[in-house]
C-alpha positions as CSV (number, residue, x, y, z in Angstrom):
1,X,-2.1,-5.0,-6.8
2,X,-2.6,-5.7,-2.7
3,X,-1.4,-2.0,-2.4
4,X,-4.5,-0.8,-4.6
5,X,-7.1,-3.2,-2.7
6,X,-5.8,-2.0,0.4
7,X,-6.3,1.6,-0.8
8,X,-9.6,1.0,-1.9
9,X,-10.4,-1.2,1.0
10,X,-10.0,2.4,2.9
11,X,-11.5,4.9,0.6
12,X,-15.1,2.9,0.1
13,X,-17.2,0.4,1.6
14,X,-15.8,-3.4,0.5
15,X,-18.8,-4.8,-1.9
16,X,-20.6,-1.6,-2.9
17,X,-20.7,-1.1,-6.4
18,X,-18.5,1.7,-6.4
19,X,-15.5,-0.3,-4.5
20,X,-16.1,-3.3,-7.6
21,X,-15.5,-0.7,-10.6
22,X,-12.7,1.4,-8.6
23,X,-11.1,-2.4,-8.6
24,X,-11.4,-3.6,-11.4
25,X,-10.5,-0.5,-13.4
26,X,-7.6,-0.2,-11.4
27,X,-6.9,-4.2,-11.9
28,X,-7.3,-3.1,-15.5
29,X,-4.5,-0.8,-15.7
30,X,-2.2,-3.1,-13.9
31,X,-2.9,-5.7,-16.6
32,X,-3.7,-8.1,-13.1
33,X,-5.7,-11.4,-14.4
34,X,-8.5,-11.4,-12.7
35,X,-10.9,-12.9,-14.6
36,X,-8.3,-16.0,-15.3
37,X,-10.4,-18.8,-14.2
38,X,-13.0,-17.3,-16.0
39,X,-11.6,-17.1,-19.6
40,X,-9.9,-20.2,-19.1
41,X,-6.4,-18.8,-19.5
42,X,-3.6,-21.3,-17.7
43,X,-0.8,-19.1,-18.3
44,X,-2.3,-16.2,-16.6
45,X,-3.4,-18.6,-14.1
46,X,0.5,-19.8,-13.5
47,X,1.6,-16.3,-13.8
48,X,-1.0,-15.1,-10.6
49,X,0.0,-18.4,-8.8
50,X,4.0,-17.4,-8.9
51,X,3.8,-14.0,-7.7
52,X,1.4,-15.6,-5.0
53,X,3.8,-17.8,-3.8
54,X,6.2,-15.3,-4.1
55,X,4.8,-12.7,-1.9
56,X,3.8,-15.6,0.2
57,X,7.9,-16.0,0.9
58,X,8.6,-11.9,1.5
59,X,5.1,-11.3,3.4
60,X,5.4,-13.9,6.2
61,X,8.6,-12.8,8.0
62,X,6.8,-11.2,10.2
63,X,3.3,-11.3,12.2
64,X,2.6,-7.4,10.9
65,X,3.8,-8.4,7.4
66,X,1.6,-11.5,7.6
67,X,-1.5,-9.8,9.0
68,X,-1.2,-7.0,6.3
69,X,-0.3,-9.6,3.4
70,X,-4.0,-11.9,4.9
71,X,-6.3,-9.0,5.0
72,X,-5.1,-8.4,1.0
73,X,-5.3,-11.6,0.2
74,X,-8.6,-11.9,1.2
75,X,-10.4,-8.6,-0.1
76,X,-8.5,-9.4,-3.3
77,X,-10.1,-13.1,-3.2
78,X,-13.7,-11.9,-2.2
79,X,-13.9,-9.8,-5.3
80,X,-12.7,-12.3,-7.8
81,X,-14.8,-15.2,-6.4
82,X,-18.1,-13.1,-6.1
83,X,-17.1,-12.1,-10.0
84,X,-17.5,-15.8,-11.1
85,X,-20.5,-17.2,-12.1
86,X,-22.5,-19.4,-10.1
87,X,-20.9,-22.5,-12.4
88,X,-18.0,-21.1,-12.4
89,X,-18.3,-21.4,-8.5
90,X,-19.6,-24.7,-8.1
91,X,-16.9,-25.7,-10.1
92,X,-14.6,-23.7,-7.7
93,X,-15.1,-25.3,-4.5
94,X,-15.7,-28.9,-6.2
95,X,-11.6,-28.0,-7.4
96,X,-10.7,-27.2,-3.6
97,X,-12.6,-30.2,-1.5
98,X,-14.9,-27.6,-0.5
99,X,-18.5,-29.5,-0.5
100,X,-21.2,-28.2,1.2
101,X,-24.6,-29.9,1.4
102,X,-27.4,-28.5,-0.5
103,X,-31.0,-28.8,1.1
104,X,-34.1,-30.6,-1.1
105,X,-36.7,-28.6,-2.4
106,X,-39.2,-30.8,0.4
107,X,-36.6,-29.3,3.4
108,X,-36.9,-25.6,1.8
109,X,-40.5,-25.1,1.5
110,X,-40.9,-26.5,4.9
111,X,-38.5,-24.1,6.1
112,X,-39.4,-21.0,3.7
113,X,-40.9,-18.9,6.3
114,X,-38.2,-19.6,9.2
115,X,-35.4,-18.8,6.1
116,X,-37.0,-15.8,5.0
117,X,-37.4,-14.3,8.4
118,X,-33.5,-15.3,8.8
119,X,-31.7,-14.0,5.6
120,X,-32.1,-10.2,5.2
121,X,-33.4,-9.6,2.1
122,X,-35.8,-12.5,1.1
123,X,-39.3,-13.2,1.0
124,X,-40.7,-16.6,0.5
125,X,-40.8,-16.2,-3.0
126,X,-37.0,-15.6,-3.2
127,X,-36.3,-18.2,-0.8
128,X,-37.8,-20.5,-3.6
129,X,-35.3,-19.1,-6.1
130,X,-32.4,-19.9,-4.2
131,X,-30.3,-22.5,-3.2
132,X,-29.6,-23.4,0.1
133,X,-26.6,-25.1,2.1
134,X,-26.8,-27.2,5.5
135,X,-23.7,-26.6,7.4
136,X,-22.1,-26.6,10.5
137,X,-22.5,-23.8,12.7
138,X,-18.7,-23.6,13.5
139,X,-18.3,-22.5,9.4
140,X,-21.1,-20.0,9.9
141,X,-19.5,-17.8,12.8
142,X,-19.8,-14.8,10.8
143,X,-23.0,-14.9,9.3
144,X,-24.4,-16.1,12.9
145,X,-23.2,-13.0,14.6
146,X,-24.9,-11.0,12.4
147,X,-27.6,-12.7,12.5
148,X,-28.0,-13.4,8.7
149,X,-28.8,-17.1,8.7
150,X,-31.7,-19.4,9.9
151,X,-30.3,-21.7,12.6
152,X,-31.6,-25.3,13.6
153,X,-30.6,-28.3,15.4
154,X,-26.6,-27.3,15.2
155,X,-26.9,-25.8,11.6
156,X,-27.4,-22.9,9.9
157,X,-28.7,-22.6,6.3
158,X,-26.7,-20.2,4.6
159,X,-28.5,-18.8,1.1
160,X,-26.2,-19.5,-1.8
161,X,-25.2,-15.7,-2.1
162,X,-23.4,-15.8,1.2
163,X,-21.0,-18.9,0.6
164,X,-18.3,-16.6,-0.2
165,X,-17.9,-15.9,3.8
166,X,-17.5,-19.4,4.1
167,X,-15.5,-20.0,1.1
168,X,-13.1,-17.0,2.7
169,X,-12.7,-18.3,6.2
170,X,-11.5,-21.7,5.1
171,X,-9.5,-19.4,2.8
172,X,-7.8,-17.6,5.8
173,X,-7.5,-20.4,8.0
174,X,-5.4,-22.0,5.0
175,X,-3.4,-19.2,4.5
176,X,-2.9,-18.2,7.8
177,X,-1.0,-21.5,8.7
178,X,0.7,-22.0,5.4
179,X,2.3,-18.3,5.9
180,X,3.4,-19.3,9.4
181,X,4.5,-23.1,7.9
182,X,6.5,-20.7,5.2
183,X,8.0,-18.8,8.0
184,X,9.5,-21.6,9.5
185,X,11.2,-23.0,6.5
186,X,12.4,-19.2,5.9
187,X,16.3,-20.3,7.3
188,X,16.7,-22.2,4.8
189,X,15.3,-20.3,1.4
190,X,17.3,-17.6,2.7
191,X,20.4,-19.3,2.4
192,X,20.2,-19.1,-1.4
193,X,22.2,-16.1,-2.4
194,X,19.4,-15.7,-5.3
195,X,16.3,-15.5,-3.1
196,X,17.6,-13.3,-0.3
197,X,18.1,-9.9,-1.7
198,X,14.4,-10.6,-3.9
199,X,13.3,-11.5,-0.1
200,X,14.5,-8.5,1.8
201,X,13.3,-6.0,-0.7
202,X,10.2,-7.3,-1.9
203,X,8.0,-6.2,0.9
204,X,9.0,-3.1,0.9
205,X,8.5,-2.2,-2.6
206,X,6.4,-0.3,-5.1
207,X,6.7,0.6,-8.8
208,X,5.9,3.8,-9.7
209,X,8.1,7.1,-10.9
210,X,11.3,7.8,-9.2
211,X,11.7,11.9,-9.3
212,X,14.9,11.2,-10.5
213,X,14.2,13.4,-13.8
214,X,13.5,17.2,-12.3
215,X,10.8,18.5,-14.8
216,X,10.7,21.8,-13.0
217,X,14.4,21.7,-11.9
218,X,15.1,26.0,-11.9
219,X,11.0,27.2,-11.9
220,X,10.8,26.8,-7.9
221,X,12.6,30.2,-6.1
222,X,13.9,29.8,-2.9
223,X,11.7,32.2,-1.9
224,X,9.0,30.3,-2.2
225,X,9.6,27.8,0.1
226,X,8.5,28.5,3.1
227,X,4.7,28.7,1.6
228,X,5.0,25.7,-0.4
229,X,6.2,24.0,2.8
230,X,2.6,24.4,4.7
231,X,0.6,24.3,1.4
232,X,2.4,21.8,-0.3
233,X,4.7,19.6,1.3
234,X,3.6,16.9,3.2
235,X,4.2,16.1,6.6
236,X,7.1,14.8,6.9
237,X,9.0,17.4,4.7
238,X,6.8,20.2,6.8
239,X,8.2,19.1,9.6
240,X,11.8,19.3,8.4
241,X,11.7,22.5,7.1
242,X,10.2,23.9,10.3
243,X,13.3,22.2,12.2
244,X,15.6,23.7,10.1
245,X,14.6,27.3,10.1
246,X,13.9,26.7,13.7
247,X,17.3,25.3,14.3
248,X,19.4,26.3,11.5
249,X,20.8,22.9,11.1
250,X,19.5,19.0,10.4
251,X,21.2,16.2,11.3
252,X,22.7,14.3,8.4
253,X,19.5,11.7,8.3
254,X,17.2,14.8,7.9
255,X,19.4,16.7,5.3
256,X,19.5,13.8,3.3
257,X,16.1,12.7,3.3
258,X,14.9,16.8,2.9
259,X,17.7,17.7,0.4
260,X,17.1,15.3,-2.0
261,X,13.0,16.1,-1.6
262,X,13.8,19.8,-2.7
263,X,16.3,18.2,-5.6
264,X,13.3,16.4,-6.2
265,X,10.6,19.5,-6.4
266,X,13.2,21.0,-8.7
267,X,15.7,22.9,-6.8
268,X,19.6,22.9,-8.6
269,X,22.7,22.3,-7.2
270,X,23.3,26.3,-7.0
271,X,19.6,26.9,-5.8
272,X,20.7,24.2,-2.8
273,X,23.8,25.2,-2.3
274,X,22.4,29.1,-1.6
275,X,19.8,27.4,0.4
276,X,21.6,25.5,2.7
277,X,24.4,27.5,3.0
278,X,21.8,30.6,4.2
279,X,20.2,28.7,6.8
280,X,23.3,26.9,8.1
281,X,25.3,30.3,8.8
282,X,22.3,31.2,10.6
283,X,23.4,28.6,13.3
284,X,26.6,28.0,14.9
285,X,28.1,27.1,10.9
286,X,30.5,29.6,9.4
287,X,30.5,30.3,5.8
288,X,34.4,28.4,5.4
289,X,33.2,25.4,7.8
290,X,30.1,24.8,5.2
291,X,32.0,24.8,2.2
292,X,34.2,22.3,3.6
293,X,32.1,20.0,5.5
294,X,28.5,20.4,4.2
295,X,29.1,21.7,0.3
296,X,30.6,18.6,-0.9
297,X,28.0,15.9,0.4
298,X,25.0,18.1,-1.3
299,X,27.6,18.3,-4.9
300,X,27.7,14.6,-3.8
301,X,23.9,14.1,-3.6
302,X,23.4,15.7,-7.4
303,X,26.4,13.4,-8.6
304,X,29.1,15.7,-9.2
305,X,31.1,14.5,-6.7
306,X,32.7,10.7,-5.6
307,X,30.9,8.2,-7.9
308,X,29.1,10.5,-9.6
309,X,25.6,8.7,-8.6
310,X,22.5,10.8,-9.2
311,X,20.6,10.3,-5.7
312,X,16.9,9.9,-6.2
313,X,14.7,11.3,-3.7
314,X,13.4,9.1,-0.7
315,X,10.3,7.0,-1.7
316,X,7.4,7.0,1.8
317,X,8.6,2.8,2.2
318,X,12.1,3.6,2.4
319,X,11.1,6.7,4.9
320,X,9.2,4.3,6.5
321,X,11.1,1.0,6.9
322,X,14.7,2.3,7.2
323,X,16.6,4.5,9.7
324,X,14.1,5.0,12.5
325,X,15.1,8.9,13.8
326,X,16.9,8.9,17.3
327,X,16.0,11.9,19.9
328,X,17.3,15.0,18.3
329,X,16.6,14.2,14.7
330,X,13.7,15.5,12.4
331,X,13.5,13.0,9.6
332,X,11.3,9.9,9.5
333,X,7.7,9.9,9.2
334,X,5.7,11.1,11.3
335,X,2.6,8.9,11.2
336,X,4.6,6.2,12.0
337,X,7.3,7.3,14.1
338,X,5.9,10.2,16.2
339,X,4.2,9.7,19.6
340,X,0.1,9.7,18.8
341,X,0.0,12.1,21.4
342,X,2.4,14.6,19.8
343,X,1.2,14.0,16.3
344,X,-1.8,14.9,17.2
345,X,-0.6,18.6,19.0
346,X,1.0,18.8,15.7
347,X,-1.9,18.0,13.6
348,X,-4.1,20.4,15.4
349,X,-1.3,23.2,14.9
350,X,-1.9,22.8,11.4
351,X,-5.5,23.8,11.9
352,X,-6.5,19.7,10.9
353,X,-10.7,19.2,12.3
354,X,-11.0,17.0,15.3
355,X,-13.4,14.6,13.1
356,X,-10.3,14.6,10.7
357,X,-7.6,14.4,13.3
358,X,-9.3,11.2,14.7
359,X,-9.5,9.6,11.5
360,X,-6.0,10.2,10.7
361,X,-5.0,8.6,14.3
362,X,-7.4,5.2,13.6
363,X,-5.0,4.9,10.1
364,X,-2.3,5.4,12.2
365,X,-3.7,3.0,15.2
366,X,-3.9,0.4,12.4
367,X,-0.4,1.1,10.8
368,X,-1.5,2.4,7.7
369,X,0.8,5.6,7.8
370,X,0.5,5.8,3.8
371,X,-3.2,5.9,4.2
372,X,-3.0,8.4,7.1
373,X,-1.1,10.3,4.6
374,X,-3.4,10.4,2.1
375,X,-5.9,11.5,4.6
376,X,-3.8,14.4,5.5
377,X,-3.8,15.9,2.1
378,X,-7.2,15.4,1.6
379,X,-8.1,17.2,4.6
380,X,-5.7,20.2,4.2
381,X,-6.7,20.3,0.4
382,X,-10.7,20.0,0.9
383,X,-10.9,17.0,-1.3
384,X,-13.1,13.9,-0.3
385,X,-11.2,11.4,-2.7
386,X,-8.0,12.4,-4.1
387,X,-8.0,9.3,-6.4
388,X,-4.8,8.2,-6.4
389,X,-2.3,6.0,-4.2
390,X,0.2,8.2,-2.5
391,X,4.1,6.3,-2.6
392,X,6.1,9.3,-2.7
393,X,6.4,12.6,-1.1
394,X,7.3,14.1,-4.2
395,X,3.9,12.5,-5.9
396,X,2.4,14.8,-2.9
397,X,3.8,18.1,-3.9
398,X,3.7,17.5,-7.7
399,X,-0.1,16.1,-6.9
400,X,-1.0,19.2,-4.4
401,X,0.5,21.8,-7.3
402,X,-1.2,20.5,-10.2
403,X,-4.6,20.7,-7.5
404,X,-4.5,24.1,-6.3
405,X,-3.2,25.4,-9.9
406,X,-6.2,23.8,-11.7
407,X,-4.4,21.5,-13.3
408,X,-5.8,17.8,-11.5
409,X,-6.6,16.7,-14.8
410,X,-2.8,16.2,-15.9
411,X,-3.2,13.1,-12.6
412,X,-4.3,10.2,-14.6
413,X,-1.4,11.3,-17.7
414,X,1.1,11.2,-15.0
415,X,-0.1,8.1,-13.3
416,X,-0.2,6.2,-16.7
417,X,3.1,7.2,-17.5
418,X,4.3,5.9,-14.0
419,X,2.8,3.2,-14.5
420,X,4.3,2.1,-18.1
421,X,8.2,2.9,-16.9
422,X,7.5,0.1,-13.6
423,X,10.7,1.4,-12.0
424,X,11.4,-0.5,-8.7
425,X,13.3,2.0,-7.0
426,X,12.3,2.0,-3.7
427,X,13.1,-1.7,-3.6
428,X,16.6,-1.0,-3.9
429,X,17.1,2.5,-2.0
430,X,16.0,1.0,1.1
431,X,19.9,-0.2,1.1
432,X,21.5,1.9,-1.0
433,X,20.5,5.8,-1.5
434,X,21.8,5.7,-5.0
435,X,19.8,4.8,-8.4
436,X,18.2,1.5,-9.1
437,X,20.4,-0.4,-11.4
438,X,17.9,-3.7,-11.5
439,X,16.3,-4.2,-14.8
440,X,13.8,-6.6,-15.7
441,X,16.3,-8.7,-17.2
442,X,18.1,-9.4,-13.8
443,X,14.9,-9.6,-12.1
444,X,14.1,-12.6,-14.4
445,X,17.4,-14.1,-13.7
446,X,16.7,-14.1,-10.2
447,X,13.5,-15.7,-10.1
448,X,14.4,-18.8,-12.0
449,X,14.6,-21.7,-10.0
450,X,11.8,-20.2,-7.8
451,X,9.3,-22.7,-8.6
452,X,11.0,-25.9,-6.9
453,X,10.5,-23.7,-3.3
454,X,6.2,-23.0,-4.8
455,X,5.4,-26.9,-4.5
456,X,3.6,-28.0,-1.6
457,X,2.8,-31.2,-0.2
């Protein structure tokens, strides 16, 4: 759920009317309660507080996990509170100590044409209509700086439609000290065997299709390669390929993370076999040194060989988060691991705009490297929205084919059907390269007991 508000929070303008029905459809599909409080429904209610407090335990480990898990938090919060009714909100901050003082009708109409002057968008008339709170000017920050309240005496009267910005600092100031409160007692939780694996993982998750099933496994030539590479592969798999015709080799962090891409896109174990081998005796590798060094990890990698584990292709958080490339290597991501300075010689190699270059570095500046992503294909593709989150590099290719074969309209099958199977895998290859074994069953098992660590004083 936070990764689609943060998504969205990118692709429009928080508020507009577009952003609410992107949201909610998208809340929709997830099956999120949102509209809990509204309907009255406690066990969606205790469901939404859980997972709260349980992303409150994996988010605050660190002060970037913290500041990403806040700004969620509070775009998620904004929407559902601005979706209540104005009851339904009274009743709201009445439930959380939050009382503000609302002005008489006598202190209103004295004040209508100083308050209708103030707030952007009224007229005296409408200033009559609406209710108005007295409050201190240190809750009012926001609205004061842009200048969109009527201040006197130490106060500002703030219109009814804009208590949510002071129902979300008092939100954030909260939050922000009970994530750093939850830090602090982090030791401890972590000591139970149960929590710490959930703990590790959990921030670096995402459920979604694994590309562990090839459904074109044999369609894709090796010939065809190298122009899927620049019209189809995104940037981080670019990159390898270009190192490894360059080079005729990849160090084994690279092959693995590039092998099991193509295994991904559809490529056999003959197909990779051929391919590697080709490029590989092209370099300082003779034909008898691959079979016996480098043939049996890529058998290994399309379980024939050792435990017989079918590897899954690399998901972008485990590309991300795990096994930072060292000088000489080619794997990684390059939104987050490449120098702005070269990314951006890179970018421009690829013929990216400058407009489109420099939005691509602000994503990256604010360590959104998916997002950057995202950006990237839309700008090599000529898309302005390519309405959908982007997880995998395989989702990229598989996306970018069924674009630029006419068949975009196959997105929202796929997507549905990712979204029914819920497979956690990246959550456990950031360890372990091999196929999730988790089920919801053991997931279960290891959240009971949480609730006991959900209490607070």
């Amino acid at each position: 759920v936070l990764k689609v508000v943060e998504n969205l929070g990118v692709s429009y303008v928080r508020g507009t009317d577009a952003y609410k029905s992107k949201l909610e459809g998208e809340l929709r599909k997830l099956k999120f309660p949102y509209r809990a409080l509204a309907e009255d429904d406690y066990e969606a209610r205790r469901k939404d507080h859980i997972s709260h407090f349980i992303l409150r335990l994996a988010y605050c480990q660190s002060e970037e996990l913290r500041r990403w898990f806040l700004q969620q938090e509070m775009d998620l919060f904004r929407y559902r509170f601005n979706e209540l009714t104005g009851g339904l909100m009274q009743k709201f901050l009445e439930h959380v100590n939050l009382s503000f003082e609302a002005i008489d009708e006598d202190l209103k109409n004295e004040l209508a044409n100083e308050l209708s002057v103030s707030t952007p968008g009224f007229n005296p008339s409408k200033v009559k209509e609406q209710m108005f709170y007295k409050v201190g000017l240190a809750d009012a920050v926001d609205l004061f700086r842009a200048r969109r309240v009527y201040i006197k005496d130490g106060f500002a009267y703030v219109p009814f439609k804009e208590i949510d910005v002071l129902v979300l600092n008092n939100y954030r100031t909260k939050l922000s000290k009970a994530l750093a409160l939850t830090a602090r007692s982090l030791p401890s939780i972590q000591s139970d065997e149960r929590l710490q694996p959930l703990l590790n993982h959990l921030s670096h998750s995402y459920i979604g299709p694994d590309y562990s099933i090839q459904k074109n496994t044999g369609k894709i030539s090796l010939d065809q390669i190298d122009a899927l590479s620049v019209k189809s592969f995104p940037i981080c798999m670019r990159q390898l390929h270009r190192a490894l015709r360059d080079s005729h080799h990849l160090r084994h962090g690279g092959r693995m993370q590039y092998g099991l891409f193509l295994k991904g896109i559809g490529l056999t174990l003959e197909q990779a076999l051929e391919f590697w081998k080709k490029e590989f005796i092209r370099g300082k590798v003779d034909a008898d040194k691959f079979d016996k060094g480098y043939a049996y990890s890529i058998r290994h990698s399309y379980g024939k060989e050792g435990r017989r584990t079918d590897y899954t292709p690399y998901c972008c958080m485990k590309i991300i988060m795990s096994n930072p490339p060292s000088q000489g290597d080619y794997h990684g991501c390059p939104f987050r691991h490449s120098d702005p300075e070269l990314l951006k010689q890179k970018l421009q190699s690829y013929k990216i705009s400058p407009s489109g270059i420099t939005q691509i570095l602000e994503l990256v500046k604010g360590m959104h490297y998916q997002l950057a992503c995202q950006k990237y294909f839309e700008l090599t593709h000529d898309v302005d929205d390519i309405g959908f989150s982007l997880n995998h590099p395989n989702q990229y290719f598989t996306e970018s084919q069924k674009l630029l074969s006419g068949g975009r309209e196959l997105k929202k099958e796929f997507n549905n059907s990712g979204n029914i199977q819920q497979k956690n895998n990246c959550q456990e290859s950031i360890n372990s390269s091999s196929t999730p074994t988790s089920s919801n069953a053991k997931a279960d098992t290891e959240l009971e007991g949480l609730e006991a660590y959900f209490t607070e004083d």
